[in-house]
Backbone as CSV, one residue per row, in Angstrom:
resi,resn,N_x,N_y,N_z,CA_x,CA_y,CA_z,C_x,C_y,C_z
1,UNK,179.961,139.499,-62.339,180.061,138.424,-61.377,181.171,138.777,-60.380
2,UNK,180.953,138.822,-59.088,182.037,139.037,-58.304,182.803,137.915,-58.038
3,UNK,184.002,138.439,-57.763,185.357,137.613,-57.262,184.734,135.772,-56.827
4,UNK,184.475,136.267,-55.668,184.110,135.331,-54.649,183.184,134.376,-55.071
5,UNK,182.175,135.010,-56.172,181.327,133.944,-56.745,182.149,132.981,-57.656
6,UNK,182.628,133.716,-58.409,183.544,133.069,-59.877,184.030,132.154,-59.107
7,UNK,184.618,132.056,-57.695,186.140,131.034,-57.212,184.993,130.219,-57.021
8,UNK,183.560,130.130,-56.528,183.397,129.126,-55.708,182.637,128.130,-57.286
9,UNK,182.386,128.569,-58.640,181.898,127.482,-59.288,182.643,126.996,-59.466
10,UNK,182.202,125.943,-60.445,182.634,124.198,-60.667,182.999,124.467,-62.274
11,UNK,184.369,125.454,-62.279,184.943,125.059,-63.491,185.412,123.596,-64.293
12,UNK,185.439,123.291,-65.474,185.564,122.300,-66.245,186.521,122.053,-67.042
13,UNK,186.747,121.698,-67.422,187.879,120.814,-68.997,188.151,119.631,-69.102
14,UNK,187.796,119.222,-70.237,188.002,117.649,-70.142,189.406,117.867,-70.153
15,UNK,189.997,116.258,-68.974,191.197,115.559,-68.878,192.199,116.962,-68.062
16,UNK,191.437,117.953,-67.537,192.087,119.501,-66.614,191.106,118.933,-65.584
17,UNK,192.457,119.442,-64.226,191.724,119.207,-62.868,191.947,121.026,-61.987
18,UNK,191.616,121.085,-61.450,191.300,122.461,-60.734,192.839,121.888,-59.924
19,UNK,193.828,122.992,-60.152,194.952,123.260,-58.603,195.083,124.264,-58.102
20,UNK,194.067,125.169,-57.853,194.131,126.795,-57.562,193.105,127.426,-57.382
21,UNK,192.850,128.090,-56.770,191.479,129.098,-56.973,191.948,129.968,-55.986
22,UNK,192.733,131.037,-56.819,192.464,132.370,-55.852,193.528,132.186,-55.076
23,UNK,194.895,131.081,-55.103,196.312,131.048,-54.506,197.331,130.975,-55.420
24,UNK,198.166,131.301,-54.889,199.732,131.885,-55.021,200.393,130.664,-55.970
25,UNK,200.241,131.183,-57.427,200.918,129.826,-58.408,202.646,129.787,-58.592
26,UNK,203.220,131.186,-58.198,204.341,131.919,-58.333,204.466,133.384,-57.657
27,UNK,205.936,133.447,-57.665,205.821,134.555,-56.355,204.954,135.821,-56.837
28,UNK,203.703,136.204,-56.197,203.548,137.692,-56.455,201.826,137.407,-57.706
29,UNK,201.647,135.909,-58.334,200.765,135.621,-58.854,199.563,134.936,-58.099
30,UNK,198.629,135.278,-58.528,197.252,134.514,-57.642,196.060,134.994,-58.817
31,UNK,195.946,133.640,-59.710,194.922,133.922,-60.598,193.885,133.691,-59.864
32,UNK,192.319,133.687,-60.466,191.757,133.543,-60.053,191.165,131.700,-60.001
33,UNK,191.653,131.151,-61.283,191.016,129.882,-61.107,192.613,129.353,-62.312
34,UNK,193.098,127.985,-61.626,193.772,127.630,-62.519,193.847,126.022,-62.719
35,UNK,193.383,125.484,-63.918,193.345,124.111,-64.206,194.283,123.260,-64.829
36,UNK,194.980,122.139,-64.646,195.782,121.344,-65.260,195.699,120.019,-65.826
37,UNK,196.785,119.995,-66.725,196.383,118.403,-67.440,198.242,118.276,-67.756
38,UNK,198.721,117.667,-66.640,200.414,117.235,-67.101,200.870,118.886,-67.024
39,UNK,201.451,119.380,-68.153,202.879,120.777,-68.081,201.233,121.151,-68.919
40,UNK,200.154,121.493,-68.984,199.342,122.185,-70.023,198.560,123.079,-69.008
41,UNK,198.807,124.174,-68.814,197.512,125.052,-67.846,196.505,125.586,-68.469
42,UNK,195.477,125.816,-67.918,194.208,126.653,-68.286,194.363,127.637,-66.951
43,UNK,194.268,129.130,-67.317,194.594,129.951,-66.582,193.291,130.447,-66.597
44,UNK,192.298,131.573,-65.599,191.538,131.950,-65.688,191.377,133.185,-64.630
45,UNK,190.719,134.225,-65.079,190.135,135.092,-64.115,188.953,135.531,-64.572
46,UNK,188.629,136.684,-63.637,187.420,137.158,-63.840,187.541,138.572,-63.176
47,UNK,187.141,139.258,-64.586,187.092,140.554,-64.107,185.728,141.690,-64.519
48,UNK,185.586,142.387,-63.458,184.272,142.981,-63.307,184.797,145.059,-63.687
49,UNK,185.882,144.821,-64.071,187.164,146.151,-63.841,186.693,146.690,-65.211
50,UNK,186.645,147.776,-65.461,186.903,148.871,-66.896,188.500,148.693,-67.479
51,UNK,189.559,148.487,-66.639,190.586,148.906,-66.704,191.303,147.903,-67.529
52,UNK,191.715,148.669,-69.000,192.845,147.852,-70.098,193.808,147.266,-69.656
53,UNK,194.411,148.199,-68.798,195.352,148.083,-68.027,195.627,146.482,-67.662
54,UNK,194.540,146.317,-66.839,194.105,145.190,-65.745,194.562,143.830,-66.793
55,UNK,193.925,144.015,-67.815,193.730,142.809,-68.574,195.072,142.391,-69.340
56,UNK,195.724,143.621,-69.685,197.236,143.258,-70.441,198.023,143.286,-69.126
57,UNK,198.085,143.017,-67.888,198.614,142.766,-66.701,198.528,140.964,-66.411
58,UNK,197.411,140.748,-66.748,196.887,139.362,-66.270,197.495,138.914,-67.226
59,UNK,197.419,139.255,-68.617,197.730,138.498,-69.410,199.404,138.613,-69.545
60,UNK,200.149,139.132,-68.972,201.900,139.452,-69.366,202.196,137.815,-67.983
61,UNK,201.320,138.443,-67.063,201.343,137.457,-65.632,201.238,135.586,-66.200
62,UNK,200.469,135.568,-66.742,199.977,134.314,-66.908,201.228,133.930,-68.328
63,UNK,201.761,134.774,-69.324,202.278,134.490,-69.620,203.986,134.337,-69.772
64,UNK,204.543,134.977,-68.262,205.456,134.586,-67.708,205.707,133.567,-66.683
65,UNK,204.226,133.019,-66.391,203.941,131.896,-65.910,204.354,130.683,-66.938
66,UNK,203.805,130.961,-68.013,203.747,129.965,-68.814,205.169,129.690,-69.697
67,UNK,206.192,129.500,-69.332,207.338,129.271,-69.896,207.573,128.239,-69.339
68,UNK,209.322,127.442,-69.675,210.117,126.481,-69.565,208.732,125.627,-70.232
69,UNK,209.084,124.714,-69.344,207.902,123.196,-69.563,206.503,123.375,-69.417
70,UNK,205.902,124.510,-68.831,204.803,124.747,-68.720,204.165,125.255,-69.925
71,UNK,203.055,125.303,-70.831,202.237,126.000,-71.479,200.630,125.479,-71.492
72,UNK,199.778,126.785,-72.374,198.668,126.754,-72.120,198.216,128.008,-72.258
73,UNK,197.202,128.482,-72.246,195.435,129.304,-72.244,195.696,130.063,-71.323
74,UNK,195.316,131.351,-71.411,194.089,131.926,-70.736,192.835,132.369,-71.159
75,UNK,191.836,132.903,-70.290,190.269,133.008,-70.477,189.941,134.247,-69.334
76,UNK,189.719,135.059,-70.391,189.215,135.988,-68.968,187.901,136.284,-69.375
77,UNK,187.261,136.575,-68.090,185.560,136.051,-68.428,185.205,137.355,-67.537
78,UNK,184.577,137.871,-68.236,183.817,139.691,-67.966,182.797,140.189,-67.732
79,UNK,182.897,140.953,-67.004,181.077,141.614,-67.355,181.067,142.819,-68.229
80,UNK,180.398,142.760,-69.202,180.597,143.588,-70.403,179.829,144.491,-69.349
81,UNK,180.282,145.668,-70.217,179.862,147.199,-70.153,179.816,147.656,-70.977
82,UNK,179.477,149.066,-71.369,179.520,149.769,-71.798,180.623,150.430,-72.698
83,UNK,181.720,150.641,-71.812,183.226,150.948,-72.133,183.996,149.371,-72.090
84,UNK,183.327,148.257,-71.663,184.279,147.376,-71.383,183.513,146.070,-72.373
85,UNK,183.470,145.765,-73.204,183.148,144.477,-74.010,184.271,143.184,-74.746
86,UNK,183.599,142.569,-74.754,184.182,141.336,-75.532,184.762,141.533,-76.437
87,UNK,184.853,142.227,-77.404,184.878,142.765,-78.639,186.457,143.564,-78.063
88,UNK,186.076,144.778,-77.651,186.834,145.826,-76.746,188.441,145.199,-76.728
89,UNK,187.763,144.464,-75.692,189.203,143.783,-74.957,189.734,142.604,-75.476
90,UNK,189.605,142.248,-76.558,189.695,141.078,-77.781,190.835,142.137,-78.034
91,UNK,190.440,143.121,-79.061,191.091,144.151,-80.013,192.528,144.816,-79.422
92,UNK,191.882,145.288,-78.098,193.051,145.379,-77.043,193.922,144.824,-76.718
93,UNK,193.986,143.570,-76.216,194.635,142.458,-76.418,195.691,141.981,-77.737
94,UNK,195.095,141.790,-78.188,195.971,141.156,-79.572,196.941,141.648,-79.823
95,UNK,197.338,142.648,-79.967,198.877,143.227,-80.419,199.748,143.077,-79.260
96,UNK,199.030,143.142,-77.923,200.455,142.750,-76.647,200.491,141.017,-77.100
97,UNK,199.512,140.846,-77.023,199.569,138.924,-77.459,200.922,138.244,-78.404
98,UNK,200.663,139.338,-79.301,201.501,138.850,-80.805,203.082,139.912,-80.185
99,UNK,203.115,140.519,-78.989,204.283,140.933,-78.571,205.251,140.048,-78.165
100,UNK,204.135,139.492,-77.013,205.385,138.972,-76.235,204.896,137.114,-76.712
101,UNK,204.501,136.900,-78.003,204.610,135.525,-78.157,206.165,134.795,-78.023
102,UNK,206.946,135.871,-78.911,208.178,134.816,-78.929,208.738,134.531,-77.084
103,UNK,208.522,134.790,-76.042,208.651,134.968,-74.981,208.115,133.528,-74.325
104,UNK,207.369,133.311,-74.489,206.040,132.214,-73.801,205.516,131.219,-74.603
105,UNK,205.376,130.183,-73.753,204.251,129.065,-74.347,202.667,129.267,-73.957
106,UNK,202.461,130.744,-74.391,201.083,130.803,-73.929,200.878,130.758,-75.651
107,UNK,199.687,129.975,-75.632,199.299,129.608,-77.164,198.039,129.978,-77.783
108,UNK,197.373,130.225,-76.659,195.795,130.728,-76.204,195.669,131.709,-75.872
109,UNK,194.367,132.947,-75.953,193.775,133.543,-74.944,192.591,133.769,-75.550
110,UNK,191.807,133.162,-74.667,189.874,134.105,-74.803,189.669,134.969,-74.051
111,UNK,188.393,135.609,-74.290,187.968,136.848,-73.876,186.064,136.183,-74.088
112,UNK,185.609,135.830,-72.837,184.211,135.483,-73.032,183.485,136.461,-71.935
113,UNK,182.156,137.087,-71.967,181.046,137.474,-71.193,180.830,136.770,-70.179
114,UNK,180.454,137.220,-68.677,180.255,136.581,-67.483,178.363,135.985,-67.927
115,UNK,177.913,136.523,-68.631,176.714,136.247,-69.720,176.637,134.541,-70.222
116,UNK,177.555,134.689,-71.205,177.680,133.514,-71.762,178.461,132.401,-71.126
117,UNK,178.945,132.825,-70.044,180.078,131.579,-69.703,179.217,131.190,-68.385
118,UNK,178.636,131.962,-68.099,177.436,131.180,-66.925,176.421,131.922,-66.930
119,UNK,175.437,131.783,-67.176,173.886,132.103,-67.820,173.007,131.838,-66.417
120,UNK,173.534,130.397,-65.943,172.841,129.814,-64.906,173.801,129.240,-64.013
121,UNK,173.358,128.825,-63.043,174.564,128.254,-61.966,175.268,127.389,-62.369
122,UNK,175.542,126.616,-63.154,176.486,125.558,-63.546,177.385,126.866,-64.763
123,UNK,178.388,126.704,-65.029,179.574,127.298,-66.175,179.396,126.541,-67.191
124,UNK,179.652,126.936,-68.554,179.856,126.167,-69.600,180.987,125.241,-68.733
125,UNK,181.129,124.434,-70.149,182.515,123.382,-70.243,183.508,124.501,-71.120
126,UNK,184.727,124.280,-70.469,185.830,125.344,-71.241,186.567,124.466,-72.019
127,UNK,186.222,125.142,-73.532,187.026,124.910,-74.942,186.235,123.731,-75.741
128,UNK,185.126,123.258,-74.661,183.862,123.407,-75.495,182.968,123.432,-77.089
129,UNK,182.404,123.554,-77.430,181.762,123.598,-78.932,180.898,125.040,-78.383
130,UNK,180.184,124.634,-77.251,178.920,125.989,-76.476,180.460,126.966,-76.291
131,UNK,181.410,126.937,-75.542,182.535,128.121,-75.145,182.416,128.326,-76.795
132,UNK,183.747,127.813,-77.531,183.999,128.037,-78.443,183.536,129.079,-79.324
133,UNK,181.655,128.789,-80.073,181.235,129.882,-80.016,180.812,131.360,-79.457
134,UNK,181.094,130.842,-78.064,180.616,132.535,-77.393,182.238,133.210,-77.112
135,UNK,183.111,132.756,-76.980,184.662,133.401,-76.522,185.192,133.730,-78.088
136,UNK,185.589,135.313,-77.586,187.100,135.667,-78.716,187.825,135.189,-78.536
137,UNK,188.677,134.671,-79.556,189.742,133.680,-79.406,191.140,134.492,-80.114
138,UNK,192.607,134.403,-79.489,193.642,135.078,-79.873,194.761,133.274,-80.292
139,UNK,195.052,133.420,-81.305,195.880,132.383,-81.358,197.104,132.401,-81.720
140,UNK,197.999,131.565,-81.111,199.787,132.549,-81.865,199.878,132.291,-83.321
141,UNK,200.520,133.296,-84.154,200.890,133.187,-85.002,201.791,132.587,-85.727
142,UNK,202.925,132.415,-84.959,204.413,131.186,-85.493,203.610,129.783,-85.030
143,UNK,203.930,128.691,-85.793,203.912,127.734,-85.445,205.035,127.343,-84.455
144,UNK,204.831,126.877,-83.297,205.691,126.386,-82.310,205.558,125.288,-81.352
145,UNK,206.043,124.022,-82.104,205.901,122.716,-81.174,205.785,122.842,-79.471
146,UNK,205.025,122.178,-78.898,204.915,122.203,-77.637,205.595,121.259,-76.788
């Protein structure tokens, strides 16, 4: 799914309102879609990239976002490949995750298919029962009041 498509659907969350798509949340950051409910974000992008790189970037980003009073999720939503799957970048993920937890109130991260998270022109609902089952899910390990 390209860039430009992802910004223009009608992301969801109950009691999360859209404050972003594709602008400047902090100096030097510009997710692609970002939703709120009070200090709780849902962070989101979308990437069409091979690159590991890319994804433990977004994710260090979003979770130096997510400190002081702020916490919350991210979801990065993909087009599987070949070299690049759900699975893949789940596995990849997880050990920077469980790095820099003590760092952040990021508490979340999925990893869902541009497949499953929009099939058809409308998007699932995010965090969901339908998401839920189709997204890898990373969750912190310490318990830590919010």
């Amino acid at each position: 799914m390209r860039d430009n498509i992802f910004k223009k659907l009608t992301h969801s969350a109950e009691n999360y309102e859209i404050i972003a798509i594709g602008a400047e949340i902090s100096k030097g950051y510009k997710p692609d879609c970002v939703l709120r409910s009070g200090n709780d974000y849902i962070i989101m992008e979308c990437d069409t990239g091979t690159t590991r790189k890319g994804f433990v970037g977004g994710m260090i980003k979003a979770a130096k976002y997510l400190t002081g009073e702020k916490k919350g999720i991210v979801i990065f939503v993909l087009k599987e490949k070949e070299n690049t799957t759900v699975e893949q970048i789940y596995a990849h993920l997880k050990p920077y995750f469980e790095w820099i937890e003590p760092l952040t109130n990021l508490r979340e991260l999925f990893v869902i298919s541009t497949t499953n998270y929009c099939s058809a022109e409308t998007p699932i609902k995010l965090l969901d029962a339908d998401f839920m089952n189709h997204a890898k899910r990373i969750v912190r390990l310490k318990n830590k009041t919010f």
